[in-house]
Backbone as a printed PyTorch tensor [residue, N CA C, xyz], in Angstrom:
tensor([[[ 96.1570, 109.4930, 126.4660],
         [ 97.1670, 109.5230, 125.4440],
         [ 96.4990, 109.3640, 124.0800]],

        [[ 97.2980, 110.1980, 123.2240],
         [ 96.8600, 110.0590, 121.5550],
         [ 97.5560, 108.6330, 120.8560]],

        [[ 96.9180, 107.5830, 120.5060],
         [ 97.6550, 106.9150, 119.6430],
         [ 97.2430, 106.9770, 118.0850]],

        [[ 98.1480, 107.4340, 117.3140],
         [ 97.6330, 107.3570, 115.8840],
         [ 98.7720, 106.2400, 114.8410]],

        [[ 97.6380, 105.5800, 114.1280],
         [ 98.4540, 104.5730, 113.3020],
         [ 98.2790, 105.2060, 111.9290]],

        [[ 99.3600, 105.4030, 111.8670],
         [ 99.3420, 105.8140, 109.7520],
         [100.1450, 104.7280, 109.6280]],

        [[ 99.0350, 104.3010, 108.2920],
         [ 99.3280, 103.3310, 107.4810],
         [ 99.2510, 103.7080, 105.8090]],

        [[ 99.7640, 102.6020, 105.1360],
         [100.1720, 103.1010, 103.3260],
         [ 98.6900, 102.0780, 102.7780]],

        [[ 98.3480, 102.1720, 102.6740],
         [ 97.0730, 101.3950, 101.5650],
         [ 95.5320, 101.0530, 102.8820]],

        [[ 94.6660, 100.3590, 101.9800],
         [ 93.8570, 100.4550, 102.9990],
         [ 93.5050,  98.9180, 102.7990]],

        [[ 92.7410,  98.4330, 103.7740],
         [ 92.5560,  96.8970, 103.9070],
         [ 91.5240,  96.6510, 103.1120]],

        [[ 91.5100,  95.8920, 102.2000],
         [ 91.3340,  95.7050, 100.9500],
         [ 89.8770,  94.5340, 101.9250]],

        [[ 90.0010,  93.3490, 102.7840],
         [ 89.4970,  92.4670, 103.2640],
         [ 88.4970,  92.8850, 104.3610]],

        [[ 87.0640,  92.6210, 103.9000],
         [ 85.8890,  92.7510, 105.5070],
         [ 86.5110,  92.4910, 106.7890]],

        [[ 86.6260,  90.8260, 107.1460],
         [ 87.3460,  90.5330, 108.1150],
         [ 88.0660,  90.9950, 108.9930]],

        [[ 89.1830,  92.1200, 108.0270],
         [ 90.3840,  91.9520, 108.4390],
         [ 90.2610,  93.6850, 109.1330]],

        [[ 89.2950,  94.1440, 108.3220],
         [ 88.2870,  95.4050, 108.7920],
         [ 87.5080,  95.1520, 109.6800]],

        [[ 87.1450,  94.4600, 109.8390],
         [ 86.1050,  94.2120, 110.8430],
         [ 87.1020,  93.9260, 112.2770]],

        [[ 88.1120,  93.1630, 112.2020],
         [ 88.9310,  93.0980, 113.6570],
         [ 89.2580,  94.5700, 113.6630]],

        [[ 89.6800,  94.8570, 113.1070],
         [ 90.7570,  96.7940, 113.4910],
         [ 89.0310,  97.7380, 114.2960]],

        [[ 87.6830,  97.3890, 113.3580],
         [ 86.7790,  97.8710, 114.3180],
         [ 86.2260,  97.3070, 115.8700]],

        [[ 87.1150,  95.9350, 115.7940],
         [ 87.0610,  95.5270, 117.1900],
         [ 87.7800,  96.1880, 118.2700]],

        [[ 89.1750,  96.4510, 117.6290],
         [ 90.0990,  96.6770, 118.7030],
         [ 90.4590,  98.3300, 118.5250]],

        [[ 89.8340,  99.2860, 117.7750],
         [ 89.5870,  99.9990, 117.9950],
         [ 88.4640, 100.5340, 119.2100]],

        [[ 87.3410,  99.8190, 119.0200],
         [ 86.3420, 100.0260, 120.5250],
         [ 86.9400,  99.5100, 121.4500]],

        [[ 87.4820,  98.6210, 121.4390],
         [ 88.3220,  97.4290, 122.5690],
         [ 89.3950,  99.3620, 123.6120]],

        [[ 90.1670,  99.8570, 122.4620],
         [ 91.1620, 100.6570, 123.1420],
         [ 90.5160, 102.0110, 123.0540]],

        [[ 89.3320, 101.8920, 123.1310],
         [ 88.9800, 103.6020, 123.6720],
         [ 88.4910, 103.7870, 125.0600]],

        [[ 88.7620, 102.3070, 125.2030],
         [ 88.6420, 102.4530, 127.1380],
         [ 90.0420, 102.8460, 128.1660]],

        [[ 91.0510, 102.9400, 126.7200],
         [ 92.6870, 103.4220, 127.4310],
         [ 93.2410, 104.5240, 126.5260]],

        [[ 92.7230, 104.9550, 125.5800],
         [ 93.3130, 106.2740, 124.8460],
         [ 92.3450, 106.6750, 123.5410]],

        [[ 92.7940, 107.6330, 122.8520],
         [ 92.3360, 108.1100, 121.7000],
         [ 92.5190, 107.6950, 120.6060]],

        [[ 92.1510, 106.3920, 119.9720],
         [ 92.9270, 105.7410, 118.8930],
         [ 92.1520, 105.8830, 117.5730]],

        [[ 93.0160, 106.4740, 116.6570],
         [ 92.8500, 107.1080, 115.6370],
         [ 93.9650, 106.1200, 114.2860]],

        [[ 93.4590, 105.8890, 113.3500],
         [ 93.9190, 105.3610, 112.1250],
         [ 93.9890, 106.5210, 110.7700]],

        [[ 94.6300, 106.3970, 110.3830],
         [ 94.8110, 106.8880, 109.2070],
         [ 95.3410, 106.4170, 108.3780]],

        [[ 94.4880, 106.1550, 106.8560],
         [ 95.2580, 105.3300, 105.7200],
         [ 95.3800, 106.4970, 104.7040]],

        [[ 96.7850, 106.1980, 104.3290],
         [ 97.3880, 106.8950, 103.1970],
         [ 97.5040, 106.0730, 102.1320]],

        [[ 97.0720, 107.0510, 100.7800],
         [ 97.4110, 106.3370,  99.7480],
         [ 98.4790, 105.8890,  99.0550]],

        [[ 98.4420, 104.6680,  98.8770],
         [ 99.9810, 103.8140,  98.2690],
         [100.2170, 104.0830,  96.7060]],

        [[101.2690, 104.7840,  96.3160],
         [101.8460, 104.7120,  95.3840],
         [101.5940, 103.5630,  94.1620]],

        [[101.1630, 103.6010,  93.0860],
         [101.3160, 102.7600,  92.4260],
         [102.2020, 102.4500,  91.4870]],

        [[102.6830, 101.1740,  91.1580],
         [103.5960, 100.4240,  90.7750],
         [103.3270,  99.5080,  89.7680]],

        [[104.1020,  99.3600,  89.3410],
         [103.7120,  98.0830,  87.9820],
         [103.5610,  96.8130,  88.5780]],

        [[103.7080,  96.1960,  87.9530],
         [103.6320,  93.9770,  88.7980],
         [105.0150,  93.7780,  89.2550]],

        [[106.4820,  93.9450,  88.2200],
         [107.3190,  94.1080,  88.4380],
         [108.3440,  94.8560,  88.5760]],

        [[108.0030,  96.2630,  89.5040],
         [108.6940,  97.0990,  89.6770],
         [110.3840,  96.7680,  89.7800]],

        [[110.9960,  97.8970,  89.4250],
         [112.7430,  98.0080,  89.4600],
         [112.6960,  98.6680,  90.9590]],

        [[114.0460,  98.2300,  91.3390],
         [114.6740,  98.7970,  92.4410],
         [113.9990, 100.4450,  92.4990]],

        [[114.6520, 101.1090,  91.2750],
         [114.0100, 102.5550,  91.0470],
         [113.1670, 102.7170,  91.3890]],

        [[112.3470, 102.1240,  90.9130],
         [110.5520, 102.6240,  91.0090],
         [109.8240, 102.4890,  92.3900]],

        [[110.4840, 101.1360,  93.2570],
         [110.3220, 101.0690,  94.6870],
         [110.6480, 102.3230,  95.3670]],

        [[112.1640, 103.0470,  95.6010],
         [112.7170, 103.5630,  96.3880],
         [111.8550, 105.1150,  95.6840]],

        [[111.4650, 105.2690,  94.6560],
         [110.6130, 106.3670,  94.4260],
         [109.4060, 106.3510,  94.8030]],

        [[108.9620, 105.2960,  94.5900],
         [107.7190, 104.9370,  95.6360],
         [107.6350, 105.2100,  96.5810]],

        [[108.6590, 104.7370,  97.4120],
         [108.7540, 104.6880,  98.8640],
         [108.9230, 105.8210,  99.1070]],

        [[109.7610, 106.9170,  98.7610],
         [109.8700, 108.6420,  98.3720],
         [108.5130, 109.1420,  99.3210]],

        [[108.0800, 108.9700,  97.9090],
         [106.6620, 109.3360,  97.9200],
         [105.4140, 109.1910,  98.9240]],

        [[105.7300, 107.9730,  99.0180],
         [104.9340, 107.9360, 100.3100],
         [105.4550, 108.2790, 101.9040]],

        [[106.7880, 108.3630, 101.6850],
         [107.5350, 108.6080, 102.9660],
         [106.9400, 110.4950, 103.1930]],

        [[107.2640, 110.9820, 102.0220],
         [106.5960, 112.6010, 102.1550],
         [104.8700, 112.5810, 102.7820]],

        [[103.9870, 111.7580, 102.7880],
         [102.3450, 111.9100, 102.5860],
         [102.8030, 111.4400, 104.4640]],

        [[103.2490, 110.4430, 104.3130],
         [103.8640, 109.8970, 106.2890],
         [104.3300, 111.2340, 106.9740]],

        [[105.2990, 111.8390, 106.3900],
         [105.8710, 112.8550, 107.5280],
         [104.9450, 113.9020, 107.5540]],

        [[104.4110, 114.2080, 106.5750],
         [103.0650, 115.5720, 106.2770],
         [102.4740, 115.2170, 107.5680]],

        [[102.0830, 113.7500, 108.2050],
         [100.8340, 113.7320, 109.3630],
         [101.4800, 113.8770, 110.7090]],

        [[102.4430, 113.4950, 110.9800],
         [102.9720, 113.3190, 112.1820],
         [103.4530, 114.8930, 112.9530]],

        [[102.4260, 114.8850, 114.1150],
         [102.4510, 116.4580, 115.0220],
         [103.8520, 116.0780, 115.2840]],

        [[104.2100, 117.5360, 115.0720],
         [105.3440, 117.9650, 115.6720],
         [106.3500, 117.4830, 117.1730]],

        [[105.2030, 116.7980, 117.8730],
         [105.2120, 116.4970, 119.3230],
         [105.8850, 115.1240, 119.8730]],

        [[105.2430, 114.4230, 118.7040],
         [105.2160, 113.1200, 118.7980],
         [105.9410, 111.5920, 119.1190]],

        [[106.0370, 111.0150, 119.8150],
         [106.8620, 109.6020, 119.7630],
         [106.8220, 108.8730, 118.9890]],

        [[107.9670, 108.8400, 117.6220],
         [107.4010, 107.9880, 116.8060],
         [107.8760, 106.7780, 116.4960]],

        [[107.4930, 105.5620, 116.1820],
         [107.5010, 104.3700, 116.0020],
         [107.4730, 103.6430, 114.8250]],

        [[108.4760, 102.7740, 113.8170],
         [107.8170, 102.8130, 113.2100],
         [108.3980, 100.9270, 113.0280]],

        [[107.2830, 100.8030, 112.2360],
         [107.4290,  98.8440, 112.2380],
         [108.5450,  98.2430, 110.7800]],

        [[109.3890,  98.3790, 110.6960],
         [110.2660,  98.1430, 110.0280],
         [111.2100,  96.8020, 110.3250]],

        [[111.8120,  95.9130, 109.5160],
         [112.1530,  94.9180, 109.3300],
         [113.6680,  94.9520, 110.2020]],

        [[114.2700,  96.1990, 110.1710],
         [115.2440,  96.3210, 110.8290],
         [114.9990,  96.5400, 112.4250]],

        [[113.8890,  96.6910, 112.6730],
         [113.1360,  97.0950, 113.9330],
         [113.5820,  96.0330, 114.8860]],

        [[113.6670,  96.6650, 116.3890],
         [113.7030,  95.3950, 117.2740],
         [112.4600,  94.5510, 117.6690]],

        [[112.3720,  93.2230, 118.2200],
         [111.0360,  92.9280, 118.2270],
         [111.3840,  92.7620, 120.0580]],

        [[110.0860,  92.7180, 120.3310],
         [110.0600,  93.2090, 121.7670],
         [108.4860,  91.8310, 122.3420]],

        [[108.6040,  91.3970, 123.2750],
         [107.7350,  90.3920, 123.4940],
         [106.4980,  91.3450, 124.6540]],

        [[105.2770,  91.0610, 123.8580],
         [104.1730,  91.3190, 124.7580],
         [104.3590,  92.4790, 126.0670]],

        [[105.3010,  92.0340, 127.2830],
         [105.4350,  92.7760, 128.3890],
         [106.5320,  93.8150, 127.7730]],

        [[107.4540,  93.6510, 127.2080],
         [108.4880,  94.9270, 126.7700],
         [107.6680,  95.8480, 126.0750]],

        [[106.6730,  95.8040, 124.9490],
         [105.8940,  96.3290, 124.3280],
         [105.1420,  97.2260, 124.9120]],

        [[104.7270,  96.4460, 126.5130],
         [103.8350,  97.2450, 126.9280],
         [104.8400,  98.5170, 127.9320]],

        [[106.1150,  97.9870, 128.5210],
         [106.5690,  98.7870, 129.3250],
         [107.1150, 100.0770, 128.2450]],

        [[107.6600,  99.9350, 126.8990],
         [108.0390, 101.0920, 126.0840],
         [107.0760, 101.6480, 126.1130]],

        [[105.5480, 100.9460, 126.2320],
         [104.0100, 101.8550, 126.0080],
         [103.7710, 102.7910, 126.8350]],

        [[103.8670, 102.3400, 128.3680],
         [104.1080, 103.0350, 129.1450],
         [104.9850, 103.6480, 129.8050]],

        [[106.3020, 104.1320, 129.2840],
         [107.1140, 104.3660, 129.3290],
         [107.0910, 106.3490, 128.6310]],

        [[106.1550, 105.8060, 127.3480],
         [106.2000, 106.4690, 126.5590],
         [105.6590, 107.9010, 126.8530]],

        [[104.2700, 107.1730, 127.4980],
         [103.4290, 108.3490, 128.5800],
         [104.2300, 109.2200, 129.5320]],

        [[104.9760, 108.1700, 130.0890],
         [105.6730, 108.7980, 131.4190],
         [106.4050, 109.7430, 131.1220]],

        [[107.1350, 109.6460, 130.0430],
         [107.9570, 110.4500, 129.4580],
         [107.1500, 111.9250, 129.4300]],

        [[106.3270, 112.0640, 129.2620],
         [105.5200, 113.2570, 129.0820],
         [105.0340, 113.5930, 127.2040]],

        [[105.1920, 112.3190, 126.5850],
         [104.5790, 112.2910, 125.3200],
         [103.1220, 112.3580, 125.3560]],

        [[102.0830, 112.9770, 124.6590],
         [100.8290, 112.9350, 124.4250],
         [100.3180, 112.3470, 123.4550]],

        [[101.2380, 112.0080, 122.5600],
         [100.9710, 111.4500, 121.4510],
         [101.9760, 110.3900, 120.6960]],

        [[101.6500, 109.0890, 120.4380],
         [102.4110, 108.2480, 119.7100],
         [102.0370, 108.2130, 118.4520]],

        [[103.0130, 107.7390, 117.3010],
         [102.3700, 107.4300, 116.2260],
         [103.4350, 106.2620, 115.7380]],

        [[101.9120, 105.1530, 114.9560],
         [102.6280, 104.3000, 114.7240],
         [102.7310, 104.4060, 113.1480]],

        [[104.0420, 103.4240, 112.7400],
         [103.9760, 103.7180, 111.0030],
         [103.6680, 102.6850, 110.7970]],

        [[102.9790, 102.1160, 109.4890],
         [103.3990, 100.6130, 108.8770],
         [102.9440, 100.6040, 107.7860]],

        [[104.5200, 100.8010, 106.7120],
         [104.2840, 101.2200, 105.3360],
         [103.7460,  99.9230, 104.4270]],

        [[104.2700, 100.5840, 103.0350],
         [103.2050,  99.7640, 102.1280],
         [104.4080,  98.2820, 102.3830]],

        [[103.8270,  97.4660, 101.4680],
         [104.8930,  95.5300, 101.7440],
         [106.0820,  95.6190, 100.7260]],

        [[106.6520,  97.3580, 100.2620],
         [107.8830,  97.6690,  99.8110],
         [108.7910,  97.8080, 101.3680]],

        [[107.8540,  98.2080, 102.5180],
         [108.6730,  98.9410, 103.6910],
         [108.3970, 100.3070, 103.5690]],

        [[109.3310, 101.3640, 104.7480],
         [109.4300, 102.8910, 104.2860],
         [110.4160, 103.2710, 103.8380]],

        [[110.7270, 104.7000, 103.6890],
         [111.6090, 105.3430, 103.3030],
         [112.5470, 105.2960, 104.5610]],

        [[113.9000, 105.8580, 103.8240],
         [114.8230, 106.2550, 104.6070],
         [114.1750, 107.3260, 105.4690]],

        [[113.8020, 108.5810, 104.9820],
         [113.4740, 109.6460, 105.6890],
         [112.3900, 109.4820, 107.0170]],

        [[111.5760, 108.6430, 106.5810],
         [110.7940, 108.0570, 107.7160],
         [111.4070, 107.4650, 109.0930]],

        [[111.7820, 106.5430, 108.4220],
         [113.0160, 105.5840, 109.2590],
         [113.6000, 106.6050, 110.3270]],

        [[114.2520, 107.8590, 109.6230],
         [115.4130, 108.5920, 109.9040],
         [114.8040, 109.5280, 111.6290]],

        [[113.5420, 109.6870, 111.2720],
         [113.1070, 110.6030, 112.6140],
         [112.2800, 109.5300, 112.9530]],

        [[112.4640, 108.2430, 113.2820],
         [111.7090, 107.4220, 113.8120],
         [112.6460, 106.9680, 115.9650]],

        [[111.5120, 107.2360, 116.7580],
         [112.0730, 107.4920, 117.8320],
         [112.7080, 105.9900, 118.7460]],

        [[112.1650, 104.9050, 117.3580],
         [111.8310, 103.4240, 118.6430],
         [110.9060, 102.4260, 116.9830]],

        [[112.3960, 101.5910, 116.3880],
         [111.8710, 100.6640, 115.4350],
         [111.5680,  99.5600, 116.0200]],

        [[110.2910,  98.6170, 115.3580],
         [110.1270,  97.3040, 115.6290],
         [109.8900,  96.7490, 115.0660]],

        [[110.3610,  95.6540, 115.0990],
         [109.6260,  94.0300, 113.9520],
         [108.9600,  93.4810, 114.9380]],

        [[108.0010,  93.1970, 114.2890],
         [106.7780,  92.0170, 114.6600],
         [107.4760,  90.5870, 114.9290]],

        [[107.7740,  90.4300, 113.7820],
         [108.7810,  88.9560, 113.7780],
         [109.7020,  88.6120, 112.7220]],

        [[110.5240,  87.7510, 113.0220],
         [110.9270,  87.4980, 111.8260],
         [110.5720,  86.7190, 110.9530]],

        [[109.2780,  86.0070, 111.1100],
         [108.4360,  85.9240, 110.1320],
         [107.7130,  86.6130, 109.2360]],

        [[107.2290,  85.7380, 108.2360],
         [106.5590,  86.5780, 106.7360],
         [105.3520,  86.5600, 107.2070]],

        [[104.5150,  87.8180, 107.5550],
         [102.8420,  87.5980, 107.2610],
         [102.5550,  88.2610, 106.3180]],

        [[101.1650,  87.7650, 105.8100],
         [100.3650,  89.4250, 104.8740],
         [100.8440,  90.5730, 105.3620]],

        [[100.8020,  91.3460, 104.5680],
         [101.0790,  92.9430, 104.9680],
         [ 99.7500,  93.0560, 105.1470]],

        [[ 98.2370,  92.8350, 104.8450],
         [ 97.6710,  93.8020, 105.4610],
         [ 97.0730,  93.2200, 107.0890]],

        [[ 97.8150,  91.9010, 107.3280],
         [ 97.3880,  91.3110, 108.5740],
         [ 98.2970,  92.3790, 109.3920]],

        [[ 99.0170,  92.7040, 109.3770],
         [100.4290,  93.9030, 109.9870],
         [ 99.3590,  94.7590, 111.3940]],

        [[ 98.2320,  95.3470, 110.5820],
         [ 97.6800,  96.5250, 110.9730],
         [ 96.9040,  95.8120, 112.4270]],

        [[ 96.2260,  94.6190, 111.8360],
         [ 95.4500,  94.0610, 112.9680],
         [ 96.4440,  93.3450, 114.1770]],

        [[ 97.7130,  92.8470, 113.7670],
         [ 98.2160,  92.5110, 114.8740],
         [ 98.9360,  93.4470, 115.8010]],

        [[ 99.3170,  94.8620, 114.8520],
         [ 99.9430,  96.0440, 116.1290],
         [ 98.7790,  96.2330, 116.6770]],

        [[ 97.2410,  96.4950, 116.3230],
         [ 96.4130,  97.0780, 116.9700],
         [ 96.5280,  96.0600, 118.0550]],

        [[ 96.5570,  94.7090, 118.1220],
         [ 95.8650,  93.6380, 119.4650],
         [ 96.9900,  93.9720, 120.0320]],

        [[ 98.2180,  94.2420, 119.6380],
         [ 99.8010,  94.1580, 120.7650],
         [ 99.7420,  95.3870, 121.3550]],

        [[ 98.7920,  96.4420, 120.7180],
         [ 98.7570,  98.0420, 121.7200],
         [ 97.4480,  97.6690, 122.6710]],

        [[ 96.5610,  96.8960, 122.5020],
         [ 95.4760,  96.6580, 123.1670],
         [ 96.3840,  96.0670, 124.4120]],

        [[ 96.5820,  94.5080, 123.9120],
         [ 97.4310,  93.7240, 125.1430],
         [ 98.1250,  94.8970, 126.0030]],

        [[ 98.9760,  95.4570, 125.1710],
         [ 99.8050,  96.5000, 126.1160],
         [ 99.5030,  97.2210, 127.3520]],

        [[ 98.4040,  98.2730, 126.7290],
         [ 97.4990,  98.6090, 127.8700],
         [ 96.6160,  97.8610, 128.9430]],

        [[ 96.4150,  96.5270, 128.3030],
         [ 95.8160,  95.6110, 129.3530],
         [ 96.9460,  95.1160, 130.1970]],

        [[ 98.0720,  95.1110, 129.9510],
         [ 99.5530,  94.3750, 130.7690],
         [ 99.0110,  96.1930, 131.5920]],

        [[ 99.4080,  97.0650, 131.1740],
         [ 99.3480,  98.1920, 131.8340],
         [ 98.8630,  98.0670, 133.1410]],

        [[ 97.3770,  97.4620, 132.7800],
         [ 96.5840,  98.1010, 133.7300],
         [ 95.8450,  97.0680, 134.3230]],

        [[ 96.5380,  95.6160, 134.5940],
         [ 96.5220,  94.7610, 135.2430],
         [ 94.9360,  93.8810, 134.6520]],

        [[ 94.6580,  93.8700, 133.6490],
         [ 93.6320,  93.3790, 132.6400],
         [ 94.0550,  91.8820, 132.7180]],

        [[ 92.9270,  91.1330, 132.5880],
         [ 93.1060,  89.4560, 132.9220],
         [ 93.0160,  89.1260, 130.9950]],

        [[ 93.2420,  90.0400, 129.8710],
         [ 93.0330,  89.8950, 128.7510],
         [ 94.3020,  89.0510, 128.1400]],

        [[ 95.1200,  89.6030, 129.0740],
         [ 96.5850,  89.7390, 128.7060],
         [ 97.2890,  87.5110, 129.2000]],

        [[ 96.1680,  87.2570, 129.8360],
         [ 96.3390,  85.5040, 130.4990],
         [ 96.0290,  85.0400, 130.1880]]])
């Protein structure tokens, strides 16, 4: 299976780069995992309502430009359901079964996405209803698609 994560900005932090190159090698022992960072719109310090939802526009167009035609898409939004570890993994594999080849995950800039994004999105989720960094976002879907495939495939990672 193809998993691709488009994301809105890029991780600004070594660290926080350095885990996503962990769990990127970590999941090429269960699929094709591919990242892509798109560039985030810029904004003043205190943007207006306006300037967000044009923002968000904007980057919602550079999001739909990547996503194959094919695809299951996902995207991590606040309105999203949150799903614990084993549900995560059964939508994961679920997803395959279905006869999808390709997932893609979204996780826009710390405005959120667009409507239009949202709108052809196949399966929303929240992380939590807690506040983290936005750019911690990227490293914790990557470990919850790792876990996933390890729940998959009977991996002692997951205990």
């Amino acid at each position: 299976m193809n998993i691709i994560l488009l994301c809105i900005g890029k991780l600004k932090e070594a660290y926080l780069r350095e885990a996503c190159k962990e769990y990127e090698k970590r999941l090429s022992g269960f699929c094709r995992f591919t990242v892509e960072e798109l560039e985030a719109e810029r904004l003043p310090d205190a943007p207006s309502d306006s300037e967000i939802l044009n923002a968000l526009e904007k980057e919602g167009q550079k999001i739909l430009k990547k996503i194959p035609s094919n695809a299951y898409v996902y995207t991590m939004c606040i309105e999203g359901k949150q799903k614990n570890s084993e549900e995560f993994a059964e939508i994961l594999e679920q997803t395959a079964l279905k006869g999808f080849g390709t997932a893609v995950f979204i996780i826009g800039s710390s405005y959120g996405l667009s409507d239009s994004v949202k709108s052809i999105s196949d399966n929303k989720l929240s992380m939590s209803k807690m506040t983290f960094p936005h750019q911690l976002a990227r490293v914790m879907l990557m470990e919850q698609i790792y876990r996933g495939y390890s729940i998959i495939n009977n991996r002692r990672y997951h205990k």
